[in-house]
TORVO-734431 format. One line per 3 residues: number of its first residue (from 1); their letters; for each residue x, y negated, z of C-alpha. Coordinates in steps of 0.1 Angstrom, whole numbers, plus 2048, in hexadecimal, padded with zeros to 3 digits. Layout:
N
NUM = A = X/Y/Z ~ ...;
end
This chain:
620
1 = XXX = 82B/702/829 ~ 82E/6DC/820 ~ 82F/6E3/7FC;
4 = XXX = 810/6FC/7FD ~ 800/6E0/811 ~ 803/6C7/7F6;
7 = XXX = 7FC/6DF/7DB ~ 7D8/6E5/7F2 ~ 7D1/6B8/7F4;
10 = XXX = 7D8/6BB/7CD ~ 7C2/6D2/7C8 ~ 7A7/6C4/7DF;
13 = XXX = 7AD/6A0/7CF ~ 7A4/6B2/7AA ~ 789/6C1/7B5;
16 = XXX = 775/6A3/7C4 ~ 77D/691/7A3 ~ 76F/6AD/790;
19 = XXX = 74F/6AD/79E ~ 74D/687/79F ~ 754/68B/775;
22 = XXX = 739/6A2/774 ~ 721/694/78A ~ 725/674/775;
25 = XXX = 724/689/754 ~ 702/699/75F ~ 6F6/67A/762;
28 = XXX = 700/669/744 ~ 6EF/68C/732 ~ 6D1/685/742;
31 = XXX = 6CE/66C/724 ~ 6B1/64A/724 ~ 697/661/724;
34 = XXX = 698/660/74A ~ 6A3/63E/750 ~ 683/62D/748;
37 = XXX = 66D/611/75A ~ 64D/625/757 ~ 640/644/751;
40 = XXX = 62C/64C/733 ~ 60B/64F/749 ~ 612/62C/758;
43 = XXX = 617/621/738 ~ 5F6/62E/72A ~ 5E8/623/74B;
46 = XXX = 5F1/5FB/741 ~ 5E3/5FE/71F ~ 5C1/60F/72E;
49 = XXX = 5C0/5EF/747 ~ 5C5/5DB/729 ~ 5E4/5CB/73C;
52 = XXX = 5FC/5CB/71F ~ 5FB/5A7/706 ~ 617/5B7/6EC;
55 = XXX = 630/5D4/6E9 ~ 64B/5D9/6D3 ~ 654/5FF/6C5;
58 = XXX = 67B/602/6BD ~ 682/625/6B6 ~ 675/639/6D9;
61 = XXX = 676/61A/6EE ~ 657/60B/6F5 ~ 656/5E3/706;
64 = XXX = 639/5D6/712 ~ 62F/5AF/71B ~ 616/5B1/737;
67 = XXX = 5FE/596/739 ~ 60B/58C/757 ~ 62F/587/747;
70 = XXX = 640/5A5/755 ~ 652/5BE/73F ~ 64C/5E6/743;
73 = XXX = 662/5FC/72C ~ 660/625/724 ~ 672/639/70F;
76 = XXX = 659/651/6F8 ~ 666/673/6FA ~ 64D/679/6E0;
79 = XXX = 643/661/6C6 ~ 61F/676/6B9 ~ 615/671/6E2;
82 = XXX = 616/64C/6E1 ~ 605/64D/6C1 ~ 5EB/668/6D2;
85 = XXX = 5E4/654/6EF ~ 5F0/632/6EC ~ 5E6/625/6C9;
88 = XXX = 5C0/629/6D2 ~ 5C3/617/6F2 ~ 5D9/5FC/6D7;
91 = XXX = 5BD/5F8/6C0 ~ 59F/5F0/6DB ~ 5B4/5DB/6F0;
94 = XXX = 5AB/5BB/6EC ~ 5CB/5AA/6FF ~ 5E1/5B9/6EB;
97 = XXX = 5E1/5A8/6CA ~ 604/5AC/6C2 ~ 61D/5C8/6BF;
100 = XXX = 63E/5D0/6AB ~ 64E/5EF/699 ~ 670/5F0/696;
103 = XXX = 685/60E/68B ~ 69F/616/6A7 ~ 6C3/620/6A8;
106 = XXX = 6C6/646/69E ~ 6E8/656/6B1 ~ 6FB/66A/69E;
109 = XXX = 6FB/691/6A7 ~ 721/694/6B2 ~ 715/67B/6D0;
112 = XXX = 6FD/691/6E0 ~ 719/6AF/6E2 ~ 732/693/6F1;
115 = XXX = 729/697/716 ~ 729/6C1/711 ~ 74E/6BD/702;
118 = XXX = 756/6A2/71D ~ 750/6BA/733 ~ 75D/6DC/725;
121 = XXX = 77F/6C5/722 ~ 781/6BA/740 ~ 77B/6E1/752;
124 = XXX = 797/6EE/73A ~ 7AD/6CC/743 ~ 7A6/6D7/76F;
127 = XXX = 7AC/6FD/766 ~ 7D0/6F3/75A ~ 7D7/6DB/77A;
130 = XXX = 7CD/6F4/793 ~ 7E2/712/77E ~ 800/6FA/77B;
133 = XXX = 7FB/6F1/7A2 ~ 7F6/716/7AC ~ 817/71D/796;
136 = XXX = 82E/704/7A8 ~ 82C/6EE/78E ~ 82E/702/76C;
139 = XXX = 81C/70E/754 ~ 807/72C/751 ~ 81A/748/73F;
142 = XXX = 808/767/73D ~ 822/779/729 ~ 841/771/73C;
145 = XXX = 84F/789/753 ~ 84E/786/775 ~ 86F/790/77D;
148 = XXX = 885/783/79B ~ 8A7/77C/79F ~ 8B0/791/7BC;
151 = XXX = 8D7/789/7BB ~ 8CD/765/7C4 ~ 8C2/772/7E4;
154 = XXX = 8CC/765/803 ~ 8D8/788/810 ~ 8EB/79B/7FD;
157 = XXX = 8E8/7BC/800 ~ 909/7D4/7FA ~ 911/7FB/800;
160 = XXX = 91B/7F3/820 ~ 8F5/7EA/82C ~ 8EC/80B/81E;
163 = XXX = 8F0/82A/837 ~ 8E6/84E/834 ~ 8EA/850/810;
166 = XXX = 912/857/804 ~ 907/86F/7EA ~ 8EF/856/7DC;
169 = XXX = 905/837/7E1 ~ 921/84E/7C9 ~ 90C/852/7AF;
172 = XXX = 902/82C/7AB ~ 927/829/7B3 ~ 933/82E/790;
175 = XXX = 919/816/77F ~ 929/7F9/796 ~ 948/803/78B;
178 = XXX = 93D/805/765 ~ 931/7E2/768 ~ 950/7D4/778;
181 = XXX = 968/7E7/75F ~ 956/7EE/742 ~ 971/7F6/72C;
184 = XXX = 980/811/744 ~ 962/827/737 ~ 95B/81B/712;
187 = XXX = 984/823/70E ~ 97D/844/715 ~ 95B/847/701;
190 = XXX = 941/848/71D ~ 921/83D/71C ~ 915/82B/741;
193 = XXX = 8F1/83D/748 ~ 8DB/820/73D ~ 8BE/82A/753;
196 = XXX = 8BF/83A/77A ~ 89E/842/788 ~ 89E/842/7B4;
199 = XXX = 885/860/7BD ~ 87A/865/7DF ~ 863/862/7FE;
202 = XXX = 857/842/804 ~ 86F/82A/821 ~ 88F/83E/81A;
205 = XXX = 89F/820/806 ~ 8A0/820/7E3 ~ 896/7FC/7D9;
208 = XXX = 8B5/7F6/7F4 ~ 8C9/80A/7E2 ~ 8C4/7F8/7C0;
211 = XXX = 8CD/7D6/7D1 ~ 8EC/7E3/7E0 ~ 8F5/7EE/7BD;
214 = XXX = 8F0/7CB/7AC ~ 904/7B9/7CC ~ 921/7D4/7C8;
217 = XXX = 925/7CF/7A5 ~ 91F/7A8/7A9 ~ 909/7A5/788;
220 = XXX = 8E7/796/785 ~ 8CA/7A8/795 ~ 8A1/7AA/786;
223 = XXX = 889/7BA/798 ~ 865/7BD/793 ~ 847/7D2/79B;
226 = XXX = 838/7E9/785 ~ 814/7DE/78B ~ 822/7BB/77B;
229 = XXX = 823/7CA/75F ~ 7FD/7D4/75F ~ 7E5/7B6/755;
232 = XXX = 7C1/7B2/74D ~ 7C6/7A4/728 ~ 7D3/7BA/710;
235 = XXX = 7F6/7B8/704 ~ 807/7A7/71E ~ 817/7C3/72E;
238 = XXX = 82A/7CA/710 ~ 832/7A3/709 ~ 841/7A3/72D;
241 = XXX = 855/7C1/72A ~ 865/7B6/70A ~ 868/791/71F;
244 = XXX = 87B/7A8/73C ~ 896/7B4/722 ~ 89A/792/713;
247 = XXX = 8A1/782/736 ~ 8B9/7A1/73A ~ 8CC/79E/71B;
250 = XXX = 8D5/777/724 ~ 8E1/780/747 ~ 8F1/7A0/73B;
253 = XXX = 903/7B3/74B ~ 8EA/7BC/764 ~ 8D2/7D2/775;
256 = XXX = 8A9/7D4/770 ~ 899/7E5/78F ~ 871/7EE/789;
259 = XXX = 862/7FB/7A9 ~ 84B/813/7AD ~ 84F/817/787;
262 = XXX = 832/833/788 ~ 819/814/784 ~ 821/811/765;
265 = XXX = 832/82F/755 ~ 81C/84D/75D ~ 815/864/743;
268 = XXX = 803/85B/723 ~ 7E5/86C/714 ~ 7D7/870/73C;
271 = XXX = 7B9/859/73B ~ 79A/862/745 ~ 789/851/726;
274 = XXX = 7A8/863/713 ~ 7AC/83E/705 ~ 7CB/827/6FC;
277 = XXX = 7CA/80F/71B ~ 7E8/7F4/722 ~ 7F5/808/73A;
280 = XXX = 805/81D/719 ~ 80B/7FF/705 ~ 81F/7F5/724;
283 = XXX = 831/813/724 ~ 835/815/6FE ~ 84A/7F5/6FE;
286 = XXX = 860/7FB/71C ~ 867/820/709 ~ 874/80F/6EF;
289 = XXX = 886/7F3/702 ~ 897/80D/715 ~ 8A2/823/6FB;
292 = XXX = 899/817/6D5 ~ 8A5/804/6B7 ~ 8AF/7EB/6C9;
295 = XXX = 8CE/7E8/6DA ~ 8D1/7D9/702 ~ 8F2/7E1/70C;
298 = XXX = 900/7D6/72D ~ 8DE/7DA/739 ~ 8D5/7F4/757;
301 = XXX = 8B1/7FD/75E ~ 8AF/80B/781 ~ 88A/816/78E;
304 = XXX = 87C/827/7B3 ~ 85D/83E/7B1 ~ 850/856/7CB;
307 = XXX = 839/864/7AF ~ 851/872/796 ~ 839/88F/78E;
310 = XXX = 821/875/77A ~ 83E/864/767 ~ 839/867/738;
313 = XXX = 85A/883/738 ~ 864/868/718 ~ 86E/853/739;
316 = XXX = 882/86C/745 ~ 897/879/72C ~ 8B9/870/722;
319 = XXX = 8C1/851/713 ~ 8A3/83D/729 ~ 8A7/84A/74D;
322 = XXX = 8CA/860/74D ~ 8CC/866/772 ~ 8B2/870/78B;
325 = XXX = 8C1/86B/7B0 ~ 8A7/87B/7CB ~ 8A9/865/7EA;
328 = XXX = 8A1/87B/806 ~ 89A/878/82C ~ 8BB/874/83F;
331 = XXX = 8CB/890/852 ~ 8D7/88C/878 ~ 8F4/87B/86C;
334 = XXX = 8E3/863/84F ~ 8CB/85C/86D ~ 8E7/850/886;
337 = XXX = 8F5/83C/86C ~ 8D9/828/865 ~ 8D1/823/888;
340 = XXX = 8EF/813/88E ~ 8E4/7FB/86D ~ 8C5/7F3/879;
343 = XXX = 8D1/7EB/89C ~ 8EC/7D1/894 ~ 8D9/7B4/89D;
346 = XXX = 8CA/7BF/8BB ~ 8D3/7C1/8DD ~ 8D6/7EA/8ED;
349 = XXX = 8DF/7F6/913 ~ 8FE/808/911 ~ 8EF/82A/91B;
352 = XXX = 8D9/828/8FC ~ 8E5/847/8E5 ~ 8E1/842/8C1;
355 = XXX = 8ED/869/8B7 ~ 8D0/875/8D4 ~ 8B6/860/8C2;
358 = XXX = 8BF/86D/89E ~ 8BE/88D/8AA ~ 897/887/8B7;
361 = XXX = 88B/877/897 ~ 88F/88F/881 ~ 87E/88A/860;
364 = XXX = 87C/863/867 ~ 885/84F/845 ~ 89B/833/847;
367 = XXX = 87A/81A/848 ~ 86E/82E/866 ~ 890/82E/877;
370 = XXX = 88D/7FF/873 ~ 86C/803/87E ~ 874/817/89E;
373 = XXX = 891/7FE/8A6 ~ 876/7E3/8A4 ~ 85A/7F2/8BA;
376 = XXX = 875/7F8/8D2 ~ 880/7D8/8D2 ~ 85B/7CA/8D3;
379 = XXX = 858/7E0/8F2 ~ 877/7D2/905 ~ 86B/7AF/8FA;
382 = XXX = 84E/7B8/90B ~ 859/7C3/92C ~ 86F/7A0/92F;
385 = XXX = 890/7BB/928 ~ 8B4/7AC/91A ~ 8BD/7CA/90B;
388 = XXX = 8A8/7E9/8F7 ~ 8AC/808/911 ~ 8AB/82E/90C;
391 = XXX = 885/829/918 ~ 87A/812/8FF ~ 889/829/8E0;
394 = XXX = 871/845/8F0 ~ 856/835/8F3 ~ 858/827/8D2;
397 = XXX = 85B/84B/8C1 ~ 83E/855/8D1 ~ 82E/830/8C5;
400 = XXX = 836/838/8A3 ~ 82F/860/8A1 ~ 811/85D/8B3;
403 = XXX = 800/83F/8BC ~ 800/827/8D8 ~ 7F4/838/8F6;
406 = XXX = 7D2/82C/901 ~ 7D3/82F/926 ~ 7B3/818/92A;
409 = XXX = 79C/830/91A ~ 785/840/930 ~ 786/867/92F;
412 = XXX = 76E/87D/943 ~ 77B/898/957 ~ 771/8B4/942;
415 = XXX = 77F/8A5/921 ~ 79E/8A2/933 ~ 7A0/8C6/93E;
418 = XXX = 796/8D2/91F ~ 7B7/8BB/90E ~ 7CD/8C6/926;
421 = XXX = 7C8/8EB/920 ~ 7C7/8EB/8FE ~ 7EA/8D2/8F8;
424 = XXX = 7F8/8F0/919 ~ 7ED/90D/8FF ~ 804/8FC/8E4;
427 = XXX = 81D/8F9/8F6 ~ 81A/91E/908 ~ 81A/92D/8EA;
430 = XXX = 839/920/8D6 ~ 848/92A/8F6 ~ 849/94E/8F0;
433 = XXX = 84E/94D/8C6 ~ 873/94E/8BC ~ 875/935/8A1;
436 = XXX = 860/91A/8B0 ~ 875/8FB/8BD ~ 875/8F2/8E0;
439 = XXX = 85D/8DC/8F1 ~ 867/8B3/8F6 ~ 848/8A7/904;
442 = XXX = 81E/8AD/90E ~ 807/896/917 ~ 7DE/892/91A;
445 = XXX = 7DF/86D/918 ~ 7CE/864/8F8 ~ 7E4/851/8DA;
448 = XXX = 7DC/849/8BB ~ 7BA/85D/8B1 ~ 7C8/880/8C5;
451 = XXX = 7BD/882/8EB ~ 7DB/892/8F3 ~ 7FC/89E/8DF;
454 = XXX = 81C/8BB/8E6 ~ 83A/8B1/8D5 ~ 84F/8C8/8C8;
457 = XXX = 876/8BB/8C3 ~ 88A/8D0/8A6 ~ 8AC/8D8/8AB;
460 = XXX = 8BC/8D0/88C ~ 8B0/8CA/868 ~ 8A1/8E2/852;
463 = XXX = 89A/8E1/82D ~ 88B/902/82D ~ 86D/916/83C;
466 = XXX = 86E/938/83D ~ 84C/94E/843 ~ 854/955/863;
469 = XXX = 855/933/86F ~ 83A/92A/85C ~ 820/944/86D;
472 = XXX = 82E/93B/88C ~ 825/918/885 ~ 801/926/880;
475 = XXX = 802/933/8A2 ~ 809/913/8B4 ~ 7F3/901/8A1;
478 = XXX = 7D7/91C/8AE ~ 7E0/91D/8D4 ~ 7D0/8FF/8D9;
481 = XXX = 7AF/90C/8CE ~ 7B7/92F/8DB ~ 7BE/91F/8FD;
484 = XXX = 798/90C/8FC ~ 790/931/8F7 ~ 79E/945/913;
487 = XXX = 79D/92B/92C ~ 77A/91A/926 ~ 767/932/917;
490 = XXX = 75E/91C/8FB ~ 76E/907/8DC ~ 76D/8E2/8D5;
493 = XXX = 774/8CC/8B8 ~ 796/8C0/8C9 ~ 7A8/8D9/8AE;
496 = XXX = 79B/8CF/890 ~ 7BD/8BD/884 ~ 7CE/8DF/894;
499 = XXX = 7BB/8F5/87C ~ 7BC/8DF/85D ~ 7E2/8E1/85F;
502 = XXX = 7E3/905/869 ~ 7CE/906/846 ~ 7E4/8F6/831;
505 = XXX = 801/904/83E ~ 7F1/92A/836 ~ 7E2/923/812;
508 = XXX = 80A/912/809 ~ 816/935/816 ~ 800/94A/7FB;
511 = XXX = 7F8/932/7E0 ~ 816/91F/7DF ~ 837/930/7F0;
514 = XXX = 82D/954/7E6 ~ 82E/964/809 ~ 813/978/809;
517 = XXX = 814/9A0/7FD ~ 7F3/9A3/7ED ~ 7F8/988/7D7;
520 = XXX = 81D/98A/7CF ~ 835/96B/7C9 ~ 820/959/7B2;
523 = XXX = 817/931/7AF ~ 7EF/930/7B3 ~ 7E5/90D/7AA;
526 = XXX = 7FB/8EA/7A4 ~ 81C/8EC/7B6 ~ 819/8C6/7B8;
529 = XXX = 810/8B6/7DA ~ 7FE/897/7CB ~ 7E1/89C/7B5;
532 = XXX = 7E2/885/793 ~ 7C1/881/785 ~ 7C6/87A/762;
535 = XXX = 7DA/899/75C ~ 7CB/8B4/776 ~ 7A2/8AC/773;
538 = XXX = 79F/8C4/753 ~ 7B7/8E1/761 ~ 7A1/8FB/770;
541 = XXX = 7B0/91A/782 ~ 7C2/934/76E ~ 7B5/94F/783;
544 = XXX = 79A/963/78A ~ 77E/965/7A1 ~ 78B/983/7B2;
547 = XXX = 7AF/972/7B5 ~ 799/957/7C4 ~ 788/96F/7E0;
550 = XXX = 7AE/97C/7E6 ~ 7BE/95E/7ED ~ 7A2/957/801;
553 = XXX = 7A4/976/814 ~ 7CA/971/81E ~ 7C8/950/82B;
556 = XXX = 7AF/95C/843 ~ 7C1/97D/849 ~ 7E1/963/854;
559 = XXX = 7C8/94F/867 ~ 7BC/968/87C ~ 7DA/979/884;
562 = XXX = 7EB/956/88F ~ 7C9/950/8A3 ~ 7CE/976/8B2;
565 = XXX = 7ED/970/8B9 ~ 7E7/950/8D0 ~ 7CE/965/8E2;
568 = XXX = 7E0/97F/8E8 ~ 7FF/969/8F6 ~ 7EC/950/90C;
571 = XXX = 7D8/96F/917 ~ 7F9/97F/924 ~ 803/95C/931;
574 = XXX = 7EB/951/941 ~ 7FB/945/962 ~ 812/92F/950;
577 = XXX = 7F5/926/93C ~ 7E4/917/95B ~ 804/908/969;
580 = XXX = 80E/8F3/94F ~ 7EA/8E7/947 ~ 7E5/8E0/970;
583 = XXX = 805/8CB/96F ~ 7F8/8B8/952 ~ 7D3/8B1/966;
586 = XXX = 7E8/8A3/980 ~ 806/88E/970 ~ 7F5/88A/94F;
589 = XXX = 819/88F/93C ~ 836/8A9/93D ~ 85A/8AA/92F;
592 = XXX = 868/8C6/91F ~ 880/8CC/93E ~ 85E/8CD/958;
595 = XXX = 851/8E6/93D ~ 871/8FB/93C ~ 86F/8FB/963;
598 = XXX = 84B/905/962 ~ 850/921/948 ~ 874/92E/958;
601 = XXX = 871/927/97F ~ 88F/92B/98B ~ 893/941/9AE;
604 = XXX = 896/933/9CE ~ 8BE/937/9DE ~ 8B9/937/A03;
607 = XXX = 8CF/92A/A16 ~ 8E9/93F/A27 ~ 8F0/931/A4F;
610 = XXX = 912/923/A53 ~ 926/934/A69 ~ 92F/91D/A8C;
613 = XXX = 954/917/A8F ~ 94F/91F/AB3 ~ 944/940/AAA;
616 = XXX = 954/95F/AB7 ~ 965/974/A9E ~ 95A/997/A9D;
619 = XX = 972/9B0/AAC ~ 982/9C8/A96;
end
């Protein structure tokens, strides 16, 4: 803070003492013309009067001798005016009896340019002051790399920081070792991958996993960005790649890390203008850094993407980028594990259980999993707490999945009715479908931009859908909307998220995954989930119009059988229907065990009378 405060006075103090230069510069421009005594109609005014006894003419100056001694100057902007209007005046004066012409001193032309180049030198002298200041101190160097030196860190990050990756830590396992003990693998001929690129969702730790590789292997660490690479003048890109390598090549061995590498390396000949922009030039030079004539050995480039689809395949062929290692989403286990990272330095009751909470958070990356850690602990902080409960890791799930709750906001009672039957027909209806998982929570108070929500909790993790599960889906997504139906007699907009999902969800099942049996298993469309514009505005489809009207007609055949379906199922329900959504009027929430005791009611035992001890026994 101090040192950008002084950097600010220093450039405070330049700036007043520029304008002062140029305030005085403007000035001196103005030239003599406007410093003058009087003004050419005062001066022809005096001779008129007949005021002026004798004047002397040196160059553009004119000085007059008044008859009553004084002295009046002026400077002739234009020497034909004086003799215009003056010289008459001159010739029928009769004071004036004597006058003087004398050639004046002619500057030479550099001088009028000096105050122009005064002041183009001093705006090129400020422009370096305020760069140098704004630099720390140095120079501006627009083809340098802006690389950092991550293994002079503070922290150090190692493997052991790193949780619910082994598989991943293994593979970057044996480039640590190859850069401890080289010689163990050139003895036997092998050649070290010189390029790993980290693929995968974004917040499940690759740029972690490339600094626990360079503090493993205890070797100099650069990272940069790929967007440094990317400048407005033309040609630095490459200068600053080939700057990167030669900063390498002094500090070899070590490790390069680019993040988010797809700034800067996405496929050539994808432009718009179908033009040769820096971007490729860019991308040109680091190809041939990578893997050309010229030789950087010891030197390991690692790179993160969640984009790999838009990466030049020259990138990722052998010899630039050998290995691709997907970093996925932890499983149950990968999630526990980096719970118990996360929560190190921070303070838990002892009931809190971290294998319960992985099992809840399925799907959470290992950013999401630090982030609920830190809500939860913002929470606790909140309530004046010493240690993060079992409550405050709830509540923070539901923070992060789905909003804050917004308890102030005024709902009127027939918005509230309509919520709480449409979040009961969700949850009614995944009751009674086999493959849907169990309820964990409903309520009708709003969060986020949702005025209600039912949370569904898996049971364990799945890396496959099958078509079942995904009509079933469908269905939930519809009861909502099926319950406004039966119930109120009319539909709102309250489902419009349901039915986009439900929509997505169907046209994935015939145009991507094959499921329907009109169509067959056939790809319809780009299998990829991003769109990339350079490369997919010219494709058009491949397929007919009548293909068209066919895909079109099974994703609403799948709709309205899902949407029939619902009907049918709250129709038959509709008790429990009414139940759940009357216990949600009243207590605005429910748990998944009040739902189970709502859906299963279990019967009444009544209570046999115990028999006195003063009884008589029955005779036999």
């Amino acid at each position: 803070m101090k040192k950008n405060k002084r950097r600010m006075s220093g450039l405070v103090i330049y700036l007043l003492i520029f304008a002062l230069i140029v305030v005085g510069l403007s000035y001196f421009s103005k030239g003599k013309a406007e410093d003058k005594n009087v003004t050419f109609s005062q001066l022809v005014t005096l001779f008129e009067e007949d005021k002026v006894a004798s004047f002397t003419l040196e160059g553009s100056l004119v000085t007059c001798k008044l008859t009553d001694g004084s002295e009046k100057t002026h400077t002739l902007l234009s020497l034909g005016l004086f003799d215009e209007y003056v010289m008459p005046l001159v010739v029928e004066s009769e004071n004036c009896t004597e006058y003087n012409f004398k050639e004046g001193w002619t500057a030479p032309w550099w001088l009028s340019l000096l105050p122009t180049l005064i002041l183009i030198g001093i705006v090129v002298i400020f422009f370096v002051i305020s760069t140098r200041q704004m630099n720390g101190g140095k120079a501006p160097t627009f083809a340098r790399a802006r690389v950092r030196r991550g293994d002079e860190e503070a922290e150090q990050k190692t493997f052991a920081d790193v949780a619910g990756a082994d598989e991943e830590k293994q593979e970057l396992a044996e480039m640590v070792d190859f850069l401890k003990n080289p010689n163990k693998y050139m003895a036997l001929g092998a050649r070290i991958p010189k390029g790993v690129l980290l693929v995968g969702p974004p917040g499940t730790g690759k740029t972690l996993l490339a600094k626990a590789t360079a503090g493993e292997a205890g070797v100099p660490f650069f990272t940069i960005s790929g967007s440094d690479f990317v400048e407005l003048y033309v040609g630095v890109g490459a200068s600053r790649v080939r700057d990167m390598f030669e900063q390498a090549k002094k500090a070899a061995p070590c490790i390069i890390f680019i993040d988010e590498i797809d700034a800067v390396g996405r496929q050539r000949g994808t432009g718009l203008g179908g033009g040769h922009d820096e971007r490729e030039q860019t991308l040109n030079q680091l190809l041939v850094e990578m893997d050309g004539f010229g030789r950087n050995s010891g030197i390991i480039v690692m790179a993160a993407t969640n984009r790999a689809d838009v990466l030049d395949p020259a990138l990722l062929r052998p010899g630039r980028f050998d290995r691709q290692i997907y970093v996925g989403r932890p499983d149950q286990k990968g999630r526990e594990a980096i719970l118990h990272v996360h929560a190190k330095d921070k303070s838990f009751d002892p009931e809190v259980n971290f294998e319960a909470v992985a099992k809840e958070t399925i799907g959470f990356t290992g950013a999401d999993l630090e982030n609920l850690l830190n809500e939860a602990a913002l929470l606790a902080a909140r309530n004046d707490q010493k240690a993060i409960t079992n409550a405050n890791i709830q509540d923070a799930v539901m923070k992060v999945v789905c909003g804050p709750e917004k308890k102030s906001r005024k709902i009127v009672e027939k918005e509230r009715r309509l919520t709480a039957f449409h979040e009961a027909g969700h949850a009614v209806v995944s009751k009674y479908l086999p493959t849907a998982d169990p309820v964990h929570e409903i309520s009708i108070i709003p969060r986020g931009g949702a005025g209600g929500y039912t949370m569904h909790l898996p049971q364990e993790d799945q890396s496959y859908s099958t078509r079942n599960e995904m009509f079933e889906e469908i269905i939930i997504l519809l009861g909502g909307r099926a319950s406004e139906k039966i119930t109120l007699d009319d539909i709102s907009t309250g489902a419009s998220s349901d039915i986009q999902r439900a929509t997505s969800i169907a046209k994935a099942m015939v145009t991507k995954y094959g499921f329907s049996d009109l169509l067959g298993p056939i790809l319809y469309g780009n299998d990829q989930q991003e769109v990339f514009l350079g490369r997919d505005f010219s494709q058009q489809n491949k397929w007919s119009e009548k293909t068209n009207a066919a895909i079109d007609g099974e994703i609403k055949a799948l709709m309205d059988a899902a949407y029939q379906k619902a009907l049918d199922l709250l129709t038959e329900h509709r008790d429990q229907l009414d139940a759940v959504a009357a216990y949600l009027l009243e207590h605005e929430k429910m748990t998944g065990e009040e739902f189970e005791s709502i859906m299963n009611p279990q019967p009444e035992i009544e209570d046999k009378p115990e028999a006195s001890p003063d009884a008589e026994t029955p005779e036999e």
